[in-house]
Each structure stands twice: as C-alpha cells, then as structure tokens.
C-alpha positions in Angstrom: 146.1 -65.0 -142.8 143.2 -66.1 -145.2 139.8 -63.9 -145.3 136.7 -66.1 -145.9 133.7 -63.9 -145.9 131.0 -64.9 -143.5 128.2 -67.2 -144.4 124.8 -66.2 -142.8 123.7 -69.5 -140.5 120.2 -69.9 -139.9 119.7 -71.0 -135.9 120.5 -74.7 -135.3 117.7 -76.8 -133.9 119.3 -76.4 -130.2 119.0 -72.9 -130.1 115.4 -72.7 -131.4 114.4 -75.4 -129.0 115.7 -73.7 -125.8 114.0 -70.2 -127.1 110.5 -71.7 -127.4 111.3 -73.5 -123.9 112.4 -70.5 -122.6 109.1 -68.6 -124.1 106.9 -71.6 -123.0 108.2 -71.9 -119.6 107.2 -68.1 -119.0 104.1 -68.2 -120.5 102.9 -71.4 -118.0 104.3 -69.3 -115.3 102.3 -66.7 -116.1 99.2 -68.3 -116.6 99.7 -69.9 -113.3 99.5 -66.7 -111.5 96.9 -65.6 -113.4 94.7 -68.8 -112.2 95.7 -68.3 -108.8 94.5 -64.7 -108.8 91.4 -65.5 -110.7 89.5 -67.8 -107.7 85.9 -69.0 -108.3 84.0 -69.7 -105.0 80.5 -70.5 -104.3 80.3 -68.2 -100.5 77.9 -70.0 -98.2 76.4 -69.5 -95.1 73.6 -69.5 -92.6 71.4 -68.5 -89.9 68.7 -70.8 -88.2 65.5 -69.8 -86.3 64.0 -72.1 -83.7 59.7 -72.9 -85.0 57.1 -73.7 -83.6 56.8 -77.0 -83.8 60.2 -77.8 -82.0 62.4 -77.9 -85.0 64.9 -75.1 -86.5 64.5 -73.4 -90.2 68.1 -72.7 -91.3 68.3 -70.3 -94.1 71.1 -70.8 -96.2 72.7 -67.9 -98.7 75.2 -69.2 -101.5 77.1 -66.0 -103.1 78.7 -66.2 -106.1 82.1 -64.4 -106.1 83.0 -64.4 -110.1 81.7 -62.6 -112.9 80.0 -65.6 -114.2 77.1 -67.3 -113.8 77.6 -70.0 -111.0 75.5 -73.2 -112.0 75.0 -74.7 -108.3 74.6 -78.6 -107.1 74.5 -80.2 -103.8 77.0 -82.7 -102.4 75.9 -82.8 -98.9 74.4 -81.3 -96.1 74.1 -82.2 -92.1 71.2 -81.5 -88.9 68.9 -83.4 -90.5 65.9 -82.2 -92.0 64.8 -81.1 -95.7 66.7 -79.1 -98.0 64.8 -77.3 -101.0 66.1 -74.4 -103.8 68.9 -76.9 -105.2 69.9 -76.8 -107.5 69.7 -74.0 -108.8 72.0 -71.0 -110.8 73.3 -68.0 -109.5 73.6 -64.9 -111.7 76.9 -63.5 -112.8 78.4 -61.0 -109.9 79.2 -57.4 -112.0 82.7 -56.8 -109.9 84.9 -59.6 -108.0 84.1 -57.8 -104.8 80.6 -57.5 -102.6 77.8 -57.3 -103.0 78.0 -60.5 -104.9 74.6 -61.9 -106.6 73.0 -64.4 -104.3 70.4 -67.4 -103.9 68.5 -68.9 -100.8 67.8 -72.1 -100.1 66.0 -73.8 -96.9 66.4 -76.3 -94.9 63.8 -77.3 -92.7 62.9 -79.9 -89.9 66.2 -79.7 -88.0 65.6 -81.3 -84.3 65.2 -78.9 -81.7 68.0 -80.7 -80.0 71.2 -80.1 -82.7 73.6 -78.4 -82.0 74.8 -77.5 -85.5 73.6 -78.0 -89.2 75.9 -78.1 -92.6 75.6 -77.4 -96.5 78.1 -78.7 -98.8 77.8 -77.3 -102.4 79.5 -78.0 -105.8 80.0 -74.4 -108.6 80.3 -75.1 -112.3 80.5 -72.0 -113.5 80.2 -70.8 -117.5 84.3 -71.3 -118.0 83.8 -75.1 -117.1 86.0 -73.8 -113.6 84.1 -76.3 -110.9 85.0 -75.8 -107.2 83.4 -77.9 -104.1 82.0 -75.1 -101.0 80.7 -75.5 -97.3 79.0 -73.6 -94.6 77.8 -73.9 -91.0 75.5 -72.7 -88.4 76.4 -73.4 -84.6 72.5 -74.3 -83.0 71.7 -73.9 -79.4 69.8 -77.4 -79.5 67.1 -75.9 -76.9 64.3 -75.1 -79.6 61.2 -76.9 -78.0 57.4 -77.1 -78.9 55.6 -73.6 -78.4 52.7 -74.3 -75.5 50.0 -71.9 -74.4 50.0 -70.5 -71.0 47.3 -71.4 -68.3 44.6 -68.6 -68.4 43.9 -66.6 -64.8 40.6 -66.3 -63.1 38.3 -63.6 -62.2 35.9 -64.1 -59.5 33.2 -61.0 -58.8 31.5 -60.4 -55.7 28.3 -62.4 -54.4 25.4 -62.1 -51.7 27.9 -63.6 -49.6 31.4 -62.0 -50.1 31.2 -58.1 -51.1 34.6 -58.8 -52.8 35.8 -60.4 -56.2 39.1 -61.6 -56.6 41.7 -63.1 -59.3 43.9 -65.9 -59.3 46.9 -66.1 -61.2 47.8 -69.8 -61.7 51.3 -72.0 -61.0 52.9 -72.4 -64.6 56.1 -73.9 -65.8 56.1 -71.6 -69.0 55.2 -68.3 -68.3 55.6 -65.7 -65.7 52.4 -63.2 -65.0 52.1 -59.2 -64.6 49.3 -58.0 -62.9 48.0 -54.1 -63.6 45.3 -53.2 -61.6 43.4 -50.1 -63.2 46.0 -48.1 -65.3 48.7 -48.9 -62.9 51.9 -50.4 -64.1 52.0 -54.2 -65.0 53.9 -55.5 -61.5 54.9 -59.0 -61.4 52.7 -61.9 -60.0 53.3 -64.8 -58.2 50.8 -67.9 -58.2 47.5 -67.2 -55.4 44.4 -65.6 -55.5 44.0 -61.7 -54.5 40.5 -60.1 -53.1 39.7 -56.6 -55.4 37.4 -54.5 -54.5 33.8 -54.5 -56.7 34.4 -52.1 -60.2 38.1 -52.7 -60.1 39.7 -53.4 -63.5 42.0 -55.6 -63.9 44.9 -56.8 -66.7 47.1 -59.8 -66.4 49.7 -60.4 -69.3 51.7 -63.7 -69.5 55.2 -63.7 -71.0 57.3 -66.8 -71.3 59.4 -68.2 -69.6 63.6 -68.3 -70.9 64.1 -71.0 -73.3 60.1 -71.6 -73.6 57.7 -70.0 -76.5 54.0 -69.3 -76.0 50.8 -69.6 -78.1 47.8 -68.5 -78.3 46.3 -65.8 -75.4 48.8 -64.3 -73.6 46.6 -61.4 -72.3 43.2 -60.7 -70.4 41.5 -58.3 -68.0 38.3 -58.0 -66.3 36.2 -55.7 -64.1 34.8 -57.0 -60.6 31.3 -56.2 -60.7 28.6 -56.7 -58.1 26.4 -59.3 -56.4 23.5 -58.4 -58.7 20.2 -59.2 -57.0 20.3 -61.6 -53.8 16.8 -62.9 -53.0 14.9 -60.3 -54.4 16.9 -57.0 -53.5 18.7 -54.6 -55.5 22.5 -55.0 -54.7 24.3 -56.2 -51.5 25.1 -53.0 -49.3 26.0 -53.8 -45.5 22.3 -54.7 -44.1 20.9 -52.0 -41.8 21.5 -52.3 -38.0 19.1 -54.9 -36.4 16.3 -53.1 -34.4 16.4 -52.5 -31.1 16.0 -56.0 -29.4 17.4 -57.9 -31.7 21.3 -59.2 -31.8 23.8 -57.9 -34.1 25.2 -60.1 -37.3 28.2 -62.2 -36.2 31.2 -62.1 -39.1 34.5 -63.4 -39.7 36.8 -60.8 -40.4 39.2 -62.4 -43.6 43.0 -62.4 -43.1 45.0 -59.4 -44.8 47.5 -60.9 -46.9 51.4 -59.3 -47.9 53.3 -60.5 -51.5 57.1 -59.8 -51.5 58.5 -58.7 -54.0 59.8 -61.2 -56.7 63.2 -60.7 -58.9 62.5 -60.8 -62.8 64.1 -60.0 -65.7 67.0 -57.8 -63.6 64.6 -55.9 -61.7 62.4 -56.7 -58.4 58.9 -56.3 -58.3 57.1 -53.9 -55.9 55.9 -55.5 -52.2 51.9 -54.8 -52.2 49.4 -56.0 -49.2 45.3 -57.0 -50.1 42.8 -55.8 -48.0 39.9 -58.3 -48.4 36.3 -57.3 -48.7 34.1 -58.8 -46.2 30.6 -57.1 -45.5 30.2 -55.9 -41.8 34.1 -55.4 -41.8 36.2 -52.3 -41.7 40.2 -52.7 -41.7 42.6 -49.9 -40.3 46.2 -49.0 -40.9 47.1 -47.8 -37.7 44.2 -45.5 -37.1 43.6 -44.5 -41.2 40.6 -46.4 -43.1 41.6 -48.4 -45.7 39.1 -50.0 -48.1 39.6 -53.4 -49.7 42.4 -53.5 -52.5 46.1 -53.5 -52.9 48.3 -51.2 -51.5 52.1 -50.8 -52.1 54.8 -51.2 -49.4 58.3 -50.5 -49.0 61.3 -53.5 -48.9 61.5 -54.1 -45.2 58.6 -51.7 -43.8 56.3 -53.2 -41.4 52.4 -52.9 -41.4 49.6 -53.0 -38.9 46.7 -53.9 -40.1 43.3 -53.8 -37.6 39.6 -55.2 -38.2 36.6 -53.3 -36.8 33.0 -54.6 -36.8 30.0 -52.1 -38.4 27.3 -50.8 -36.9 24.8 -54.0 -36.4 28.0 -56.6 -37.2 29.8 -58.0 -34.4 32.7 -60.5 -34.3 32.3 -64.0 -32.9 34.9 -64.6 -29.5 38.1 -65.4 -30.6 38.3 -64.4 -33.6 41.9 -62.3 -34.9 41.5 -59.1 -35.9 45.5 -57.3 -35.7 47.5 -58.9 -38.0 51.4 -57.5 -38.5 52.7 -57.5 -42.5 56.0 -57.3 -42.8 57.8 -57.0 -46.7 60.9 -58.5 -47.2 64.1 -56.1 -47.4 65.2 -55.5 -51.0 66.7 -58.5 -52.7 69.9 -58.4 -55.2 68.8 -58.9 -58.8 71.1 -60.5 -61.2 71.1 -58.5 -64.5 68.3 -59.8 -66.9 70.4 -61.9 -69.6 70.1 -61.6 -73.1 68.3 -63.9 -75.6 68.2 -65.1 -79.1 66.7 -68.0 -80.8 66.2 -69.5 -77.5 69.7 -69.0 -76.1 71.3 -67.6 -73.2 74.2 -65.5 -74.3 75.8 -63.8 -70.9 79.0 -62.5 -72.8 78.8 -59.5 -75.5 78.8 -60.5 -79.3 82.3 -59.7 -81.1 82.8 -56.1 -82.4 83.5 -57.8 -85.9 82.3 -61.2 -87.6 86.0 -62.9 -88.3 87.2 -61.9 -92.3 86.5 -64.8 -94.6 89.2 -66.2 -96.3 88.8 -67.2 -100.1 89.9 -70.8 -101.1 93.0 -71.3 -103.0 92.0 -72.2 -106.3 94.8 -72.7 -109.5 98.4 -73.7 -109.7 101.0 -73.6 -106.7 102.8 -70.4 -107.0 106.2 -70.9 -105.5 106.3 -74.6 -106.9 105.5 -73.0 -110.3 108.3 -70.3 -110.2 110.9 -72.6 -108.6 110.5 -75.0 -111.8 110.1 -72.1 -114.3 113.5 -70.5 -113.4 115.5 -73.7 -113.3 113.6 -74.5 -117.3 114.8 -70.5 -118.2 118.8 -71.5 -117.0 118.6 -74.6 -118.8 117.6 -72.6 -122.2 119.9 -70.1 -121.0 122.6 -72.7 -120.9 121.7 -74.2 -124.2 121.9 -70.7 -126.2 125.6 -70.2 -124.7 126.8 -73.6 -125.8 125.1 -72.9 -129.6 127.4 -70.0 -130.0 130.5 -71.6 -128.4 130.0 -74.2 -130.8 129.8 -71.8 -133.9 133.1 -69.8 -132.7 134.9 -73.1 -132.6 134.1 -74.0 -136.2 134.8 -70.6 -137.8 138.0 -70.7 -135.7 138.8 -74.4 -137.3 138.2 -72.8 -140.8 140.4 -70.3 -140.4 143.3 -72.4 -139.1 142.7 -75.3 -141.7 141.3 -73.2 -144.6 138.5 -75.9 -145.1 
C-alpha cells in the first residue's frame, strides 16, 4: 500500500458559507430577543374633574418607560375639547422600572354629558425606536353648570307680632340645615318658622347629589325687637285695661310640628315652634313654654294649650288645644358615596388592574423556529464537506493519482 503524505486543504467555499450562516443565524436570533426584551413605551393615562362651567378637565400623564429621552407627538385624541402640552419631550427615565420621568398635558372643554375621553400618542425616542400609545378615562357624563342656592329669610319682630321668624326656601339644588344658637345644624325642610326675639340663627346650604353650588352657601341672623312703635320704647304686653274698660281681643297663632326628614343616611330630629303672639301664653300640658323650637321624640305625641294674659282675651271660637304628633322613626338608606359627580354604591377594587407593556421587536418563537432549521442546514452542509474530502483521499489511495 502506497503512503502519500497529507496535503493541508484550506476550507472549501461550502463549509465557510454554512459557518458564517450558522454564526449569522445566531447572532439575528439573538438580537431578536434582545429587541423583544428591550420595549420602548410611551405610558399614558388620565383622570378628569367635572368644572364649573359644565364641562370636564381631563389631565393626562405620558410616562416614559426607557432610558432615553422620549420625543412625544399626538395622533389623536377623543371627548371633544382642547388638548395643550403636545408635543412635547420627556426626559430619559434612570432605571427601566417606576418611577419613570413624566409630562402633563390638558385637555379641556369636554361636555358635561361624555361618557369617556381618549389620547393617542406617537414616541420617537433618541435610538430612532418609534412606537404609537393610548389611554382612557371612563366619564360619568353628569358634570352640569355650578348654580347658586336661593338665600333664606329673616323676619324680626314688629309692633304687631312680638315674634320674628325665618324661612328656608323650596330649591332644586341644595338642601338646608338650620342651627339655632350653638345647637347642632339639623336639617330643614322648605316653610317659615316663628323664633323668639334675640334668637340667633345659622342656615347652611349644601348641594344637592349630582349638583355644584356657587357663591353664598351660609348665613345667620339674630331676631331683634320691634324698636319704637308710635313713640314708645319697645313692645312689651300692654298693661291691663283699667277698670271699665274691655280687655284686648287676640288670635292665638297655630303651633306647628316638622318631622323628621332622611338625609345623607341619617334622619333629622322632629322639633315643634311655639309662635310668639303678644297677649298669648302656650302650655305643654300644664308647663310654660315660651316661643321657639323644642325637640320631640319619633312617634311622641304633644299637647299644646293657649292661654290669654291678664287684660288679653280671645275672641269666641277661636282654637286654642292643638295635638302634635311626630312621625315614628323612618329607615334611612345609607348616604352613598360620591366623586366627580358620581354615584358609586359598590366599593372601589383593592388593586388598580397591572398594566401590561406592549410587545415591541421581533416574534420570538417564529424567530427561533427559523433559526434552528438555518443551524441543521449549516450543520448538514459541514457533514457533506468532509464526506466529500474522505472520498477523494480514499480515490487517491486506491488509484495513486
């Protein structure tokens, strides 16, 4: 058998291709994953606040995720309205996780009556990566023109009536509390009520669900006096007539009750007025009570009796028992819960849901699929190479060419 010593080959043109195929095929791979893990996104979102003037003010926050600066544009937006702070550019973030670097931008003038408003956003960011971002605000389309509540009267006392009075009035916008002194605020419904003269008294208005007030919403006042009436000081009861002369005929006024009245969860307390009527005396049962308000329990009953002072007298006829009788305790529902101008009756979720990032780069499994079938075909073209190199030394050996 012949020896031949071995010539050194240099790699035929086969074998170098599949290698750098092989190399190539790995390093798009690669690269691939690397893009998929290395998402830009522009975060956005909102919250909106009902004005004024009837419209919402939704303030939108875009977050930039990446550790570049974020150049931002707008594509679109929906509700209506006027958008300002776009474009604009949004710092580099210093870590890929919160808090990220952020801008504002508003957008005003939404009607009252939507029910939702959008922003659509475009990134460019400093590696010419460009991705296209949204957000959205669900609105409770209730936000309505603010109004002013109706203002409540004070009436003071005169030569004629030895009591003032206030009088709260009927509103579809706000509901009124009434403190008398420094009592508690107690709720009020529309009607005037007699007080007795150097009685101070607060009302407060508060609006109404779904409704927003301006302007005054408080007031009080202090019932004074008659003053002077035709010349005399004040207006005590007048003296009784002299002997021979007949007595002062007077009307005695009507005691009044107010039931209670559910608000905001809770019922209000029932209260009675005593009016003040010079010449007149009222009695609970056989007690004095002077003119004013006077607290009652749900369901109690009250009897309430006019007398006639000394040189007064009543004219025949005329009333003078009246019974009050307060209403037995109603069932409040519980006082709901408001934001913005909406009813929510159901608790707010523990947890907002976790955002997810958009998919930005190259498909992985797609990418992996092709990069093993390109890694067999080099790995295929390598094996035939050296079978063909075999072959031909075996040929030389047999043939001695």
């Amino acid at each position: 058998m012949r020896l031949h010593p071995r010539i050194p080959r240099l790699p035929r043109p086969r074998s170098i291709a599949a290698l750098a195929l092989s190399v190539g095929v790995g390093g798009v791979a690669s690269l691939a994953l690397v893009t998929a893990a290395s998402a830009h996104a522009s975060l956005v979102s909102g919250s909106a606040q009902c004005q004024s003037n009837g419209t919402y003010t939704v303030t939108w926050t875009i977050s930039n995720d990446w550790i570049l600066a974020d150049s931002i544009i707008e594509t679109g937006h929906t509700g209506g309205g006027t958008l300002s702070g776009l474009p604009t550019t949004i710092p580099a973030s210093p870590a890929k996780t919160p808090p990220f670097k952020s801008v504002t931008v508003l957008q005003t003038g939404v009607s009252g009556s939507a029910k939702s408003a959008s922003l659509s956003v475009k990134g460019t960011w400093t590696d010419k990566v460009t991705e296209n971002n949204s957000g959205s605000v669900t609105l409770p389309g209730t936000c309505s023109r603010n109004t002013a509540a109706t203002a409540p009267t004070f009436t003071n006392a005169s030569c004629t009536v030895a009591t003032g009075s206030y009088t709260i009035p009927s509103s579809t916008v706000a509901d009124y509390f009434v403190a008398i002194g420094n009592g508690a605020p107690v709720a009020a419904p529309a009607g005037t009520v007699s007080e007795a003269v150097g009685t101070l008294i607060k009302i407060t208005a508060q609006a109404k669900p779904g409704k927003t007030l301006t302007g005054t919403t408080a007031w009080s006042a202090t019932i004074s006096g008659a003053g002077t009436c035709g010349g005399g000081s004040s207006s005590p009861p007048p003296p009784p007539p002299p002997p021979g002369v007949s007595a002062t005929v007077v009307t005695p006024a009507v005691p009044t009750i107010t039931q209670g009245v559910c608000l905001s969860g809770k019922e209000s307390a029932a209260f009675y007025v005593i009016p003040g009527i010079t010449g007149v005396t009222y009695l609970n049962g056989t007690t004095g009570v002077a003119a004013g308000k006077y607290t009652v329990a749900y369901g109690s009953t009250t009897t309430i009796t006019a007398a006639a002072l000394t040189g007064f007298t009543f004219a025949p006829g005329a009333t003078t028992t009246w019974t009050l009788t307060a209403n037995k305790a109603a069932t409040c529902a519980a006082a709901p819960t408001q934001v913005l101008g909406t009813t929510f009756t159901q608790p707010p979720p523990k947890a907002p849901p976790v955002a997810v990032l958009p998919f930005t780069g190259q498909p992985v499994l797609q990418t992996t699929l092709v990069a093993i079938g390109l890694l067999l075909t080099g790995g295929l073209l390598v094996a035939s190479s050296r079978r063909h190199r075999l072959s031909h030394l075996t040929w030389i050996d047999r043939t001695g060419k």
